[in-house]
N, CA, C and O atoms as CSV, one atom per row, in Angstrom:
chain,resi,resn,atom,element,x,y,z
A,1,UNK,N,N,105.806,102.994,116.840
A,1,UNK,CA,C,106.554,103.192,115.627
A,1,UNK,C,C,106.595,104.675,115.310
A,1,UNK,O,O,105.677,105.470,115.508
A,2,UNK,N,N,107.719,104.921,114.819
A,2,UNK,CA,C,107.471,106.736,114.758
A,2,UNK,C,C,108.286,106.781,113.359
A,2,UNK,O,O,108.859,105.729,113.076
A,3,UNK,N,N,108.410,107.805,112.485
A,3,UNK,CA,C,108.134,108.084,111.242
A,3,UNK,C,C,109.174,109.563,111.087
A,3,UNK,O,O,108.995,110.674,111.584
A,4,UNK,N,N,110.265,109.079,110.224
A,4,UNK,CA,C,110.808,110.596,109.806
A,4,UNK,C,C,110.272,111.207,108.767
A,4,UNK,O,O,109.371,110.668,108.125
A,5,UNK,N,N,110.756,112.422,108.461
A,5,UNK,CA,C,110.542,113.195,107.056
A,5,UNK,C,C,111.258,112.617,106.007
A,5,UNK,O,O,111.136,113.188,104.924
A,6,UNK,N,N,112.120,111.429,106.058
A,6,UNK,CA,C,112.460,110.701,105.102
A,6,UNK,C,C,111.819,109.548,104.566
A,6,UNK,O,O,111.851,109.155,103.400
A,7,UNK,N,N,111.114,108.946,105.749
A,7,UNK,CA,C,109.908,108.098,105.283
A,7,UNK,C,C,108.638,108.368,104.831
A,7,UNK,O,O,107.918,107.672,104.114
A,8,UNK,N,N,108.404,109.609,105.393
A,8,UNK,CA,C,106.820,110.379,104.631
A,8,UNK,C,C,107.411,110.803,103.473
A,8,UNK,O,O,106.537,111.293,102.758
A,9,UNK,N,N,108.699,110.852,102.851
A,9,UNK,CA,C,109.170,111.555,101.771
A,9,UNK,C,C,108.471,110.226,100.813
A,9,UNK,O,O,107.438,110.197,100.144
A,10,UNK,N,N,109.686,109.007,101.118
A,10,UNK,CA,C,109.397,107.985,100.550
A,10,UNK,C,C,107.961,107.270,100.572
A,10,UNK,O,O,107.622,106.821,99.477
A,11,UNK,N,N,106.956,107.066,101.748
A,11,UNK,CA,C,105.706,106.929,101.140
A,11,UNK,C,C,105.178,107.945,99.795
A,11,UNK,O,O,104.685,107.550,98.738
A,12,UNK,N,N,105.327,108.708,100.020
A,12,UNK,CA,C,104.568,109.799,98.979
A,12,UNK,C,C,105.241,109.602,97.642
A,12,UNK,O,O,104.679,109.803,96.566
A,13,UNK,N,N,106.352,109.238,97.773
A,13,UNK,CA,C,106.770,109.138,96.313
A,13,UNK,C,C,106.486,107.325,95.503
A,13,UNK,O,O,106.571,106.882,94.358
A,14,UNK,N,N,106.191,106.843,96.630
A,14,UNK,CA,C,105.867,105.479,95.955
A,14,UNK,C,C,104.480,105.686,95.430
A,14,UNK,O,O,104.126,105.512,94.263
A,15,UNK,N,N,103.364,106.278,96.939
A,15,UNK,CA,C,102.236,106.619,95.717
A,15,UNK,C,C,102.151,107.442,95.150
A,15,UNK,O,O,101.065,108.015,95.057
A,16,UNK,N,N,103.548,107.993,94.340
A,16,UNK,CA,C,103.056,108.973,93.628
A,16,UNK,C,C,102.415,110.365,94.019
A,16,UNK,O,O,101.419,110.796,93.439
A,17,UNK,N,N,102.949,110.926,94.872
A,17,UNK,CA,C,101.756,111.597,95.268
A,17,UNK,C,C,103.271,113.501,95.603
A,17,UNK,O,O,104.320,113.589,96.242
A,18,UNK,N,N,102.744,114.181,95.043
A,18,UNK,CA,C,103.923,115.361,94.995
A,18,UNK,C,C,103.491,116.044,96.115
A,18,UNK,O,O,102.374,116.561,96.102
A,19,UNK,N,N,104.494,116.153,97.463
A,19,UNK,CA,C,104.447,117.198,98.546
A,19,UNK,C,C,105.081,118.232,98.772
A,19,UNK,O,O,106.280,118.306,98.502
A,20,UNK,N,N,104.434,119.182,99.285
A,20,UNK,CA,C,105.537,120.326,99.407
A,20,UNK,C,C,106.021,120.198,101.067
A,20,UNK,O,O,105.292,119.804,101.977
A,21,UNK,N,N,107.398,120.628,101.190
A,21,UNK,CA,C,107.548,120.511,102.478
A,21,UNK,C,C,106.922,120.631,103.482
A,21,UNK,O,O,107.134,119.818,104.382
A,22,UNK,N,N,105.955,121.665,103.666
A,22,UNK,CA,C,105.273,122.323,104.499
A,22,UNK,C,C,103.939,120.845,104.777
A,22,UNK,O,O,103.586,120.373,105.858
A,23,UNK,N,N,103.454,120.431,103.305
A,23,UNK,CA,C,102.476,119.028,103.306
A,23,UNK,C,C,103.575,117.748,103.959
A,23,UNK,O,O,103.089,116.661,104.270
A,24,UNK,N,N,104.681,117.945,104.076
A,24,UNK,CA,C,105.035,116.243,104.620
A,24,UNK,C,C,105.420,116.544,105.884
A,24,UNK,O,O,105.962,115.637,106.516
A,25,UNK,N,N,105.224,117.956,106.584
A,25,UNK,CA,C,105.069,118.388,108.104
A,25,UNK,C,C,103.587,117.614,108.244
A,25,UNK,O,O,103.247,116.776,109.079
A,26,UNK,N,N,103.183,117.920,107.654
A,26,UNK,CA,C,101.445,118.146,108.214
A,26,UNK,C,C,101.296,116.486,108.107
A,26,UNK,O,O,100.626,115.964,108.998
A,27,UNK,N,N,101.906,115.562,107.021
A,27,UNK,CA,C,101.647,114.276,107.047
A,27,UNK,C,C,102.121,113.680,107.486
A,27,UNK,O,O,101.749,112.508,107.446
A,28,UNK,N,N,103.155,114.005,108.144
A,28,UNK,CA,C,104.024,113.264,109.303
A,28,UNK,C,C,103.480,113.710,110.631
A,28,UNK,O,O,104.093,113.105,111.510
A,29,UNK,N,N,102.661,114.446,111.090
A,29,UNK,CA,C,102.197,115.043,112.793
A,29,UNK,C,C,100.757,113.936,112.250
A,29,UNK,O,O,100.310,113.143,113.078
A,30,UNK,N,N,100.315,113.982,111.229
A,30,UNK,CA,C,98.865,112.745,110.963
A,30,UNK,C,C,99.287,111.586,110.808
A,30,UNK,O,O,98.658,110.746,111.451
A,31,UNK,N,N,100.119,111.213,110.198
A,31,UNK,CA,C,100.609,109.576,110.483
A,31,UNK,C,C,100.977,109.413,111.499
A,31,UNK,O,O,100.708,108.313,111.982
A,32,UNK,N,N,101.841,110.482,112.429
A,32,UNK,CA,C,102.248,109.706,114.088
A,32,UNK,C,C,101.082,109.813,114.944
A,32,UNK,O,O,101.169,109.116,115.955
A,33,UNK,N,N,100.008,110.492,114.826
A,33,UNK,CA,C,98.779,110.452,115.618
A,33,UNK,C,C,98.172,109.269,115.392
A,33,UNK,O,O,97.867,108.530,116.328
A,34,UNK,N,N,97.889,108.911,113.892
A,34,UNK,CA,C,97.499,107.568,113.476
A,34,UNK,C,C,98.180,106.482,114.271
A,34,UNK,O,O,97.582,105.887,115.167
A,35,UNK,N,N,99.353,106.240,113.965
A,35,UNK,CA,C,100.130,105.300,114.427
A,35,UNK,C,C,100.005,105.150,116.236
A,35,UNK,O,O,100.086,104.124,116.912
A,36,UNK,N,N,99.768,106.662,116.708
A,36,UNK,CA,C,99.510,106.579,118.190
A,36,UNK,C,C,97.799,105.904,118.982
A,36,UNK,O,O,97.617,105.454,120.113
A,37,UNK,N,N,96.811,106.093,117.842
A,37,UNK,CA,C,95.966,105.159,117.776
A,37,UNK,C,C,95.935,104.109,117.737
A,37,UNK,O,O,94.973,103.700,118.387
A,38,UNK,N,N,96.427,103.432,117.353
A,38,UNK,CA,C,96.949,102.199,116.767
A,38,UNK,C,C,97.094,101.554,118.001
A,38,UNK,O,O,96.249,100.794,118.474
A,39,UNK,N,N,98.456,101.933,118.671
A,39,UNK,CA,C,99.240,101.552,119.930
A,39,UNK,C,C,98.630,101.511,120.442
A,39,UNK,O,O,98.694,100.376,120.914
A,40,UNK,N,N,97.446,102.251,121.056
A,40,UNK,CA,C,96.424,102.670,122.152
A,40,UNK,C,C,95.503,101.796,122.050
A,40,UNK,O,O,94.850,101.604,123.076
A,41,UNK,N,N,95.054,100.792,120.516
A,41,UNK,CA,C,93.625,100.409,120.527
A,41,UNK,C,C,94.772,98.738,120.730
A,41,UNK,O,O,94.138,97.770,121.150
A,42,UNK,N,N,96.070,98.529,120.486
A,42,UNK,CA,C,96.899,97.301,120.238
A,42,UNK,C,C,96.854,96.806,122.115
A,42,UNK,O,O,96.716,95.672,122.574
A,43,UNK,N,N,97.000,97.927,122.754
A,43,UNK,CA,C,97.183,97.927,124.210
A,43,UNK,C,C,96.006,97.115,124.854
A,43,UNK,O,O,96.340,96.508,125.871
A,44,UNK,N,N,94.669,96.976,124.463
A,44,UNK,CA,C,93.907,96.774,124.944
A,44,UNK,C,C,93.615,95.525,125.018
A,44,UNK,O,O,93.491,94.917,123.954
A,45,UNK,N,N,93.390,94.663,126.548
A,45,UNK,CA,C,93.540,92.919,126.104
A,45,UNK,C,C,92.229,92.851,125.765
A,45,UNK,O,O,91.278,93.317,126.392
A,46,UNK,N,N,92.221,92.077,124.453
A,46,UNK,CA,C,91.022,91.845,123.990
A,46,UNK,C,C,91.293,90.445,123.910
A,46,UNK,O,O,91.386,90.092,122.734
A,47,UNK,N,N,91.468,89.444,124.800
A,47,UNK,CA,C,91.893,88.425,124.874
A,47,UNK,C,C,90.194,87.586,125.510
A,47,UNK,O,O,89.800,86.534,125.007
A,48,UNK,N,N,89.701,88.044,126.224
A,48,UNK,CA,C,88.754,87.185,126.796
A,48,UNK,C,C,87.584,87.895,125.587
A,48,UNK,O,O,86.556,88.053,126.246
A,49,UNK,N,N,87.386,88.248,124.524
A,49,UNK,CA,C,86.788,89.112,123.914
A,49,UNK,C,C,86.388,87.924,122.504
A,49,UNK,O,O,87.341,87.616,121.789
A,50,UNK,N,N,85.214,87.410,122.225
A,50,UNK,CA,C,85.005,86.303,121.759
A,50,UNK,C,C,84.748,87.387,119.939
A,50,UNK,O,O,83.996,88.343,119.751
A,51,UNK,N,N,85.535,86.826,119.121
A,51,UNK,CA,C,85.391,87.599,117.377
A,51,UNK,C,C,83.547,87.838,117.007
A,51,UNK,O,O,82.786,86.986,117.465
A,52,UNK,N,N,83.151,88.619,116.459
A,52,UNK,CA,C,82.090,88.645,115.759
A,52,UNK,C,C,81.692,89.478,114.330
A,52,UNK,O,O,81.823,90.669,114.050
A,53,UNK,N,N,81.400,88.862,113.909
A,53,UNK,CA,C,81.187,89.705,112.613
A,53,UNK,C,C,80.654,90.384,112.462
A,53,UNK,O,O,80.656,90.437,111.232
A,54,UNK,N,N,79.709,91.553,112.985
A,54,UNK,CA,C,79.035,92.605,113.153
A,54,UNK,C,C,79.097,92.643,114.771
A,54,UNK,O,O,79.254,91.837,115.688
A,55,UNK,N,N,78.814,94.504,114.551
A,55,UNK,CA,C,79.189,95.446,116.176
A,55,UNK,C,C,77.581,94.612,116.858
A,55,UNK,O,O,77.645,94.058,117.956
A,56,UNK,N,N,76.222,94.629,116.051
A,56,UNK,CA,C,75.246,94.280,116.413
A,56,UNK,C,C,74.793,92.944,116.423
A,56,UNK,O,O,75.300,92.269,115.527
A,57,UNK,N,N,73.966,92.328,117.183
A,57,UNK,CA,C,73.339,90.826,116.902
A,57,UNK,C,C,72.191,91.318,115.874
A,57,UNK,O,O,71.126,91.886,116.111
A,58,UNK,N,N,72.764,90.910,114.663
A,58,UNK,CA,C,71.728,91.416,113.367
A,58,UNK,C,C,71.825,90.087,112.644
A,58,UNK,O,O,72.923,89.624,112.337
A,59,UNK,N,N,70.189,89.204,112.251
A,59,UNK,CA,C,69.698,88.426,111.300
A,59,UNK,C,C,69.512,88.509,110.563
A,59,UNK,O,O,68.434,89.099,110.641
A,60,UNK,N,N,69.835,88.295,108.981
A,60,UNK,CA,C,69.083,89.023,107.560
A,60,UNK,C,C,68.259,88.064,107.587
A,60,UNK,O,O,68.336,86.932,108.065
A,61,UNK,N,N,67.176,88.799,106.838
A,61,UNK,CA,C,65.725,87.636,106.916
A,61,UNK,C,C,65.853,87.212,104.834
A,61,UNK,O,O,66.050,87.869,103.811
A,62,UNK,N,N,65.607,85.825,105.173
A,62,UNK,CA,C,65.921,85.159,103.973
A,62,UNK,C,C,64.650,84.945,103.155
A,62,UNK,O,O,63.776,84.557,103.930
A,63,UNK,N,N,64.317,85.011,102.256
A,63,UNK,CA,C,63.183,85.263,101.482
A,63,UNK,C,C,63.271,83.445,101.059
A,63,UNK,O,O,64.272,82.731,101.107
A,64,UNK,N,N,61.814,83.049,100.641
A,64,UNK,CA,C,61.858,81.644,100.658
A,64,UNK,C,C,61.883,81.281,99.329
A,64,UNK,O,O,61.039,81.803,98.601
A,65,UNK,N,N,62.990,80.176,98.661
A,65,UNK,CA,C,63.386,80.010,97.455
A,65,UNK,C,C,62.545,79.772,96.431
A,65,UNK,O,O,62.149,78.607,96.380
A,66,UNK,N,N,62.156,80.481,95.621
A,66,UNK,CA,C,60.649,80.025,94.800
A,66,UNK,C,C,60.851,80.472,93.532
A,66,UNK,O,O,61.092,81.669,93.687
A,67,UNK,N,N,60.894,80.245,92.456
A,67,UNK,CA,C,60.986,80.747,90.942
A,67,UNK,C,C,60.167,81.771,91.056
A,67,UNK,O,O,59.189,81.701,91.799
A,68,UNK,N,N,60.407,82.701,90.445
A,68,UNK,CA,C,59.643,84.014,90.005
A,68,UNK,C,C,59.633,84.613,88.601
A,68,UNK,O,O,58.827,85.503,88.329
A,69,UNK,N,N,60.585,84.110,87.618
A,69,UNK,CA,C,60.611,84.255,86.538
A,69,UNK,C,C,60.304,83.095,85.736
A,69,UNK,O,O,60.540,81.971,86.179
A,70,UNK,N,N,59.771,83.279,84.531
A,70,UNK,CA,C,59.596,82.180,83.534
A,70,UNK,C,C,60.777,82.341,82.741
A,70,UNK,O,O,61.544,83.268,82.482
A,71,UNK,N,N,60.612,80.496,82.282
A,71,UNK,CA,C,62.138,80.356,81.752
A,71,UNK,C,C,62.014,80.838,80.003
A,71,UNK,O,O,61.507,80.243,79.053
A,72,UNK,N,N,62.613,81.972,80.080
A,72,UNK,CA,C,62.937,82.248,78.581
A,72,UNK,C,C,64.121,81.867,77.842
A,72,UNK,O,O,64.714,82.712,77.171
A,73,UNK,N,N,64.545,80.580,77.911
A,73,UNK,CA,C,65.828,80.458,77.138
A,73,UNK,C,C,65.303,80.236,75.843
A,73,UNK,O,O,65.888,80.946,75.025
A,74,UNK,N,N,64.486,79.574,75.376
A,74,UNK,CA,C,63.896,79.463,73.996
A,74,UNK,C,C,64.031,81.001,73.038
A,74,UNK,O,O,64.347,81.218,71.869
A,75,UNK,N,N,63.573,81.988,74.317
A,75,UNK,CA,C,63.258,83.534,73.795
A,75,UNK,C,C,64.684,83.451,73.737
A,75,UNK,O,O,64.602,82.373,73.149
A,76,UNK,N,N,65.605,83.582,73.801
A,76,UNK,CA,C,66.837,83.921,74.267
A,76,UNK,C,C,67.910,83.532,73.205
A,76,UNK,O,O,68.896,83.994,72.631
A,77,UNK,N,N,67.165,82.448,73.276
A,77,UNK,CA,C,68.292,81.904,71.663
A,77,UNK,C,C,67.453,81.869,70.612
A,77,UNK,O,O,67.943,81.152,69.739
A,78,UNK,N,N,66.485,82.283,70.319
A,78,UNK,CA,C,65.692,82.830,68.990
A,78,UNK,C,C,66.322,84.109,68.332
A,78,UNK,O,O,66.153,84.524,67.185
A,79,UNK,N,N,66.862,84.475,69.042
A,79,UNK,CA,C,67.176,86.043,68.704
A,79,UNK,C,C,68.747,86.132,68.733
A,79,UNK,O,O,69.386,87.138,68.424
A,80,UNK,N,N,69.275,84.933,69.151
A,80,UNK,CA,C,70.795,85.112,69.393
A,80,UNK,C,C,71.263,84.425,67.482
A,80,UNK,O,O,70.751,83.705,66.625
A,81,UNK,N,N,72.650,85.325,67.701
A,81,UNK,CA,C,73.222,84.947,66.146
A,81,UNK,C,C,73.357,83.437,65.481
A,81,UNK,O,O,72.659,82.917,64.611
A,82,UNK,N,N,74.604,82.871,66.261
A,82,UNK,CA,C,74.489,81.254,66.345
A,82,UNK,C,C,74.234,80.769,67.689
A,82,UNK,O,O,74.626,81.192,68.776
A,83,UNK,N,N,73.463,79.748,67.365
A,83,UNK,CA,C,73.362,78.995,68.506
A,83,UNK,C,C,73.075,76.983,67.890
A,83,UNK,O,O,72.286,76.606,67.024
A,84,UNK,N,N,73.672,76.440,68.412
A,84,UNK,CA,C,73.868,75.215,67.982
A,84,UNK,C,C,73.808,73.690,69.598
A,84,UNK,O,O,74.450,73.831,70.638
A,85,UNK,N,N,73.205,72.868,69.401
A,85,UNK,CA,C,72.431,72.447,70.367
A,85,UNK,C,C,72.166,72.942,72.047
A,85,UNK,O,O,72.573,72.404,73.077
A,86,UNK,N,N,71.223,74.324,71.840
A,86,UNK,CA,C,71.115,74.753,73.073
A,86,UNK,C,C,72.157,75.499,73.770
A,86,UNK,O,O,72.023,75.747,74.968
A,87,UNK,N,N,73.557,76.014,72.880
A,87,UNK,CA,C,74.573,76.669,73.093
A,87,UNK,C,C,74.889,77.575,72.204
A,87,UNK,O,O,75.075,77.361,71.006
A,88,UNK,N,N,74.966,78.735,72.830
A,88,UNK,CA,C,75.704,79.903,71.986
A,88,UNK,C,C,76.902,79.929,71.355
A,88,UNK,O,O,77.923,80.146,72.007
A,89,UNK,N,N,76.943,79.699,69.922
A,89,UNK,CA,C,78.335,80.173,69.560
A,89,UNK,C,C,79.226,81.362,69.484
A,89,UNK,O,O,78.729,82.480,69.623
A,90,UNK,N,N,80.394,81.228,69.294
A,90,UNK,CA,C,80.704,82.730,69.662
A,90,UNK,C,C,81.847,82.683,68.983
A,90,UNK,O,O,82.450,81.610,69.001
A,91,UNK,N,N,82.458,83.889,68.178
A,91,UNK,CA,C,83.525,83.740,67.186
A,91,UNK,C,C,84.940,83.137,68.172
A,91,UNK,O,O,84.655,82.997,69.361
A,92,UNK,N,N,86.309,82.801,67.809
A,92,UNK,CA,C,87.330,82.574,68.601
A,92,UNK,C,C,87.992,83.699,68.347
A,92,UNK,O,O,88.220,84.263,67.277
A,93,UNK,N,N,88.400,84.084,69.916
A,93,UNK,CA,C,88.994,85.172,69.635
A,93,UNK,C,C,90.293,85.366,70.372
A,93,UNK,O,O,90.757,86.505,70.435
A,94,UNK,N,N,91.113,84.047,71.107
A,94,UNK,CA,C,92.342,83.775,71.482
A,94,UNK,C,C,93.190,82.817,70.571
A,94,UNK,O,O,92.666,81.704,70.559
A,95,UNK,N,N,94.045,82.865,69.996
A,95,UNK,CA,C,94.718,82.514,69.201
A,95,UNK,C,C,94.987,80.932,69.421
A,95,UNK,O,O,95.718,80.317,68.645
């Protein structure tokens, strides 16, 4: 895919972004290098190449499920404004 100075014009102006001529030289020779990456890594059969979700065979080690906190909901709604069977009230504030 290759890229005029009318399309680096128009990317830049969709994001917003103000170039001076001399900048949409320079971003058009970096987007066609990009784009020539691209082609180069698209070329490659990665067909017998099985997906994995990390570059490494990495295990996270899982910590074993155990309460560690005490239950303060009592504390929790002692101190809260309203609260009415075991639920917080809360003003309405969508019409």
């Amino acid at each position: 895919m290759s890229l005029s100075l009318d399309d680096v014009t128009r990317i830049a102006n969709l994001a917003r972004i103000e170039l001076s001529e001399d900048e949409v030289h320079t971003a058009l020779a970096q987007l066609s290098n990009i784009f020539g990456l691209i082609q180069q890594m698209q070329a490659v059969d990665t067909s017998a190449i099985n997906p994995m979700s990390h570059a490494q065979d990495v295990a996270q080690r899982l910590r074993d499920d155990a309460v560690t906190e005490t239950d303060q909901h009592a504390l929790f709604q002692a101190i809260a404004p309203q609260v009415e069977a075991g639920l917080y009230l809360v003003p309405k504030v969508i019409e």
